[in-house]
N, C-alpha and C positions, 0 to 999 in steps of 0.2 A: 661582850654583849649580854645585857639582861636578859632571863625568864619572861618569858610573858605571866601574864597574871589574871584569877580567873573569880567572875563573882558566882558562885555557886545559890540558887534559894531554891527552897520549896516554900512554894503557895498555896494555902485554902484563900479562895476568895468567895464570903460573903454575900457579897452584894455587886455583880458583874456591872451595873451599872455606875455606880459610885466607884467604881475602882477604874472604870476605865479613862477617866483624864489623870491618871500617874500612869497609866499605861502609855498612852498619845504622849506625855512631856518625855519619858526617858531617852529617848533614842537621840533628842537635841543634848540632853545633859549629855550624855554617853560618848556624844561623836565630839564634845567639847577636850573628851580626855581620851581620844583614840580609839575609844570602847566600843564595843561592836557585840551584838547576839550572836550565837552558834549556836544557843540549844534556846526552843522556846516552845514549851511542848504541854498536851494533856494526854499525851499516846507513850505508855511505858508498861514496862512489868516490872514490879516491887520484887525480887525474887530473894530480898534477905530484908530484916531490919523494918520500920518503919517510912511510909511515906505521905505526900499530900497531894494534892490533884494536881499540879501543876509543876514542873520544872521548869528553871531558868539558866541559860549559863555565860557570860557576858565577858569578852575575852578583851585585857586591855595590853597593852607593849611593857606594862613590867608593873613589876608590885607597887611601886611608888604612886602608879597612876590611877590604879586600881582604890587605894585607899584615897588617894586626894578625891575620886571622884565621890564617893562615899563620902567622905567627910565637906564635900562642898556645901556652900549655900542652897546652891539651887538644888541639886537632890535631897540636905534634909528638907527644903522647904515643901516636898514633894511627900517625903516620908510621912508627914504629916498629913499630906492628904491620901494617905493611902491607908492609915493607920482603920481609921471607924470599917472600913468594909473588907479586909483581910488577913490573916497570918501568916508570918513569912518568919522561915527560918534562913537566915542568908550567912554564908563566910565566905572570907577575901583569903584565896589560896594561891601560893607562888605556883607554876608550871616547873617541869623538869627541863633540864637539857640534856637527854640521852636514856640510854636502857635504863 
């Protein structure tokens, strides 16, 4: 059985208004490739390192899906529209199986 697989971002957003029709598309692209939010957040504590206002963390059935989803049509088409009102730093990370 595969890892599950995880999209990890930190977000500044700009412009809440212009950013939010890629906010409203993601969740049809996402469930197209199994993918699912767990973390969707502005409530945290930075307590090493660097951060941005917002966390994301978007859990899919395994690494393969995770990147297809990313690399699909429909979400760069989206990427694009997210790009003018945001910063996102985002990686596609495998899960563990075990300690």
């Amino acid at each position: 059985m595969a890892n599950k697989a995880y999209w990890i971002a930190r977000v500044d957003v700009s412009d809440p208004a212009g950013f939010q029709a890629y906010s409203d598309a993601n969740p049809a692209i996402f469930a197209k490739f199994d993918g699912h939010f767990i973390v969707r957040s502005n409530r945290f504590d930075c307590v090493e390192g660097e951060s941005r206002a917002r966390h994301v963390v978007v859990e899919f059935p395994d690494y393969a899906s995770a990147v297809a989803c990313y690399r699909s049509p429909e979400y760069q088409a989206n990427v694009k529209a997210r790009l003018p009102y945001s910063t996102v730093d985002l990686v596609i990370v495998e899960g563990c199986d075990g300690p």
